[in-house]
N, C-alpha and C positions, 0 to 999 in steps of 0.2 A: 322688393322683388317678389317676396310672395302676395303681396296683396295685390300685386301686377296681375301673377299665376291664378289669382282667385278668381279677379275680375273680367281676365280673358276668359275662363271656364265657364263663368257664369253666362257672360255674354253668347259663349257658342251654345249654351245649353237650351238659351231663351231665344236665339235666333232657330234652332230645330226645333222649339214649339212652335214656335209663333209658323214656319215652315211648313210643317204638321197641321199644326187648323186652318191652314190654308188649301195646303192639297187634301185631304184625307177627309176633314171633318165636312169643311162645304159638300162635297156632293150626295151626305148621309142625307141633308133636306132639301138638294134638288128635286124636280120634275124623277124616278127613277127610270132605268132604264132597264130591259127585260131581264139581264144577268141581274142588275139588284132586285128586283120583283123576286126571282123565283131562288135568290140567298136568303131575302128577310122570310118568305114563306115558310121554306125550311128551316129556319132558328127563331120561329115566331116567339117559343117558351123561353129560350136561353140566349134572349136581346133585349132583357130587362135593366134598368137602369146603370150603374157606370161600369160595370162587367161587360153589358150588352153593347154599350159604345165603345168602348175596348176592342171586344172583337170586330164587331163593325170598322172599324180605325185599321186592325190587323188584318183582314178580311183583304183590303186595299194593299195593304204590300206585300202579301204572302208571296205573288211571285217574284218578289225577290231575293228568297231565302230556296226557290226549286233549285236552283245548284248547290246547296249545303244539304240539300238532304238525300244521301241515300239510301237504295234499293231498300236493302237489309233494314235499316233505322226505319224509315217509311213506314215500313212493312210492321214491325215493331211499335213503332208510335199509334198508327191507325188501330189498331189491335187494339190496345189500353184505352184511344179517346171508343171505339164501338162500345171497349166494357163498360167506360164511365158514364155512358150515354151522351157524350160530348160533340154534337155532330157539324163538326170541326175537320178540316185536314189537317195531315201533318205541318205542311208549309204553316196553316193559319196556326197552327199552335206555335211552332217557333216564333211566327211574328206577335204572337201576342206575348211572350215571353218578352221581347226585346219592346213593348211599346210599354209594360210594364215595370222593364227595368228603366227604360227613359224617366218614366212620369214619375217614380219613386227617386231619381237623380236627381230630376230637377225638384223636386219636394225637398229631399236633404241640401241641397247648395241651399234655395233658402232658406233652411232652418240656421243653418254654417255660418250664412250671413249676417242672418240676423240677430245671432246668439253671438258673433264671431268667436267661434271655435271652431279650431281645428276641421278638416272635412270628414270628420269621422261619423257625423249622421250622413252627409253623401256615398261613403261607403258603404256604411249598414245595409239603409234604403235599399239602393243600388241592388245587391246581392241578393235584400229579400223581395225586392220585386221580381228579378227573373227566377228565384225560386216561387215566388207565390204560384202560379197557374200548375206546377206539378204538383204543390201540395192542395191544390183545389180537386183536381184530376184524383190524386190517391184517393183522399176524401170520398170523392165523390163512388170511385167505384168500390172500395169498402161500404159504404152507405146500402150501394145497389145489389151487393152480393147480400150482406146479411137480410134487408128486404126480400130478396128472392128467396133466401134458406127459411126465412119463415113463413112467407106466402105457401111455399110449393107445394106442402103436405097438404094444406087444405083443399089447392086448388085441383088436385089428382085426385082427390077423396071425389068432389064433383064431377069430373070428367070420368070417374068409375062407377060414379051412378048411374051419368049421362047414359056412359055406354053400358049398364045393365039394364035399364028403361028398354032400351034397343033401339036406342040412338043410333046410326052412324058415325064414324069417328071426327068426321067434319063439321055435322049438327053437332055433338059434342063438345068441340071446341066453340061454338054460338053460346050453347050453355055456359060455361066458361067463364067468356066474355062477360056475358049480361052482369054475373053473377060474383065477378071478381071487384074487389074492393081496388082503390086509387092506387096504383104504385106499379114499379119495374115491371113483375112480372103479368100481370094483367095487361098492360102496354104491350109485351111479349106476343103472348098471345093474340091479343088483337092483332097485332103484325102479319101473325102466321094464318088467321083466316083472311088476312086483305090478301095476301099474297096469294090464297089459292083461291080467291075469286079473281084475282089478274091473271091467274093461267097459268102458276107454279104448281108442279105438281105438290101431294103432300109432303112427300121425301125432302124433296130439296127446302121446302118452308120450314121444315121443323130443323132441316140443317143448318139455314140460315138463322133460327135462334139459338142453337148452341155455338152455332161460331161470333155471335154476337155476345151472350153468355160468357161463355167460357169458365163454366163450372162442369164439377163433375156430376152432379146428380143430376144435371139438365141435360150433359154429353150424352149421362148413363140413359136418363128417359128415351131421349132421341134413338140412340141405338137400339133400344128395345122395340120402340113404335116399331122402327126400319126393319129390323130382323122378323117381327111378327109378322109385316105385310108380306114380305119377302117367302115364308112360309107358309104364310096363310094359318096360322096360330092365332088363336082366340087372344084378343087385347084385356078383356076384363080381368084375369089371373094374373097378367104381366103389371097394370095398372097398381093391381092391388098390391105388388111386391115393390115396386118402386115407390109408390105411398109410404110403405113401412121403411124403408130404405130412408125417404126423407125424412120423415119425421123423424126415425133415429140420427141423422145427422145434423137436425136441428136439434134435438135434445144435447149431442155434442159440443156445437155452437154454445149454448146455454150454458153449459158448463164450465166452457174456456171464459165466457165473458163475466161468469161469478168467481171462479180460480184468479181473477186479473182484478176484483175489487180490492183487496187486502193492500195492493201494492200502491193503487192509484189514490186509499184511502190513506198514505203516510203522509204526503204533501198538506192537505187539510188537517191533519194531525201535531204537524209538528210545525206550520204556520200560524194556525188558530187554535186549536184546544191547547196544548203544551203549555204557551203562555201564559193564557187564564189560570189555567191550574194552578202552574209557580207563585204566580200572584195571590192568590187565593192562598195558597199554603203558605207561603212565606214570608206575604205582607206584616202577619202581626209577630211574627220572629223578629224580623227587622226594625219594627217600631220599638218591642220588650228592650232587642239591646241596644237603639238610641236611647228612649229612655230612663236605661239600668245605669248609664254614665261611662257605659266602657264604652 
């Protein structure tokens, strides 16, 4: 009976692949058509090898998870994939969730089968593939935050030059750009000058980076810019205090991530060094009293 329950399992599992490369995967190297043109355009960076067929694969069913996703959750989901830089919907993250618990199901049955044991790697799997894409996601926007905490002081230092030079605040952000090293917050920026050459005012550009952000010393920046144009308040003074602002809260950062070595150094401690050591000490104690005769 069970080997019945095994074999039916297996079969429905390989019948919904083989179902899957059939509908989903052919039309990734068909002829494209303008909705796929202008999806792969947009996820040019993050449609690289079996992550990027993944979502490609997800891409394809996401509307059918639009009825499991609510308003609220949506709203919430999109928030997190903006901070991770994940430019993804919500729908396509669920589905990718679910095409990863598939491919990790069907992974553990044949482990199951072939070990024949019990389907407790089909569980495993199972579990940690729909968890895999959150923990890629967290990942990913921890990564993005502490790169931004440490870019920002620099790059404020230069936008306070820009604008002592007697730049403009717009040339400024040019400076910037040119001038900003590979990562998050350079990307950032970039953004916020493409936007107000498309005809966004400055306000809304810079708003649109802290609500993609969603840090506080980028919120804080933001609101300074706003309130100073709003006033008509000299920027160069305001710059300079939000440099210091950041840079003391990278030095913060800095702190917390040397205060968390001690803890993450006990695993390497009492897997590998411990051992050597016992050995090392005790090796010739153990041999003295094999051969003392006791």
């Amino acid at each position: 009976m069970r080997t019945s329950a095994i074999t039916l399992l297996l079969s429905c599992m390989w019948g919904i692949l083989v179902y899957y490369l059939v509908r989903f995967i052919y039309p990734l190297f068909a002829p494209a058509r303008t909705g796929q043109v202008q999806f792969r355009n947009r996820r040019d960076d993050d449609l690289q090898g079996i992550m990027g067929a993944t979502i490609r694969i997800a891409a394809q069913i996401a509307p059918m998870f639009t009825p499991m996703v609510r308003h609220k959750k949506r709203v919430h989901l999109d928030a997190r994939l903006r901070r991770g830089a994940l430019p993804i919907s919500a729908e396509e993250f669920l589905a990718l969730r679910f095409v990863m618990a598939l491919g990790f199901v069907i992974l553990g049955t044949a482990i199951d089968f072939l070990a024949r044991i019990s389907p407790m790697a089909t569980l495993v799997l199972g579990i940690l593939g729909f968890l895999y894409p959150a923990i890629v996601l967290r990942q990913r926007i921890a990564r993005r935050e502490q790169q931004i905490s440490r870019d920002f002081p620099d790059l404020l230092d230069i936008l306070q030059l820009a604008v002592a030079a007697g730049l403009d605040l717009t040339s400024a952000f040019r400076v910037v750009v040119d001038n900003a090293s590979h990562g998050p917050l350079g990307e950032e920026f970039s953004q916020v000058e493409r936007d107000i050459v498309l005809g966004k005012t400055r306000a809304d550009a810079l708003q649109g980076m802290a609500e993609r952000a969603m840090m506080d010393e980028v919120t804080s920046f933001v609101l300074a810019i706003r309130q100073a144009e709003q006033l008509g308040a000299s920027v160069g003074p305001i710059l300079a205090v939000q440099s210091e602002m950041a840079r003391a809260h990278r030095w913060q950062l800095a702190e917390i991530i040397v205060g968390k070595l001690p803890m993450k150094l006990v695993a390497p401690l009492v897997i590998c060094i411990f051992p050597a050591s016992f050995i090392v000490l005790f090796t010739p104690l153990i041999i003295d009293f094999i051969t003392s005769g006791f």
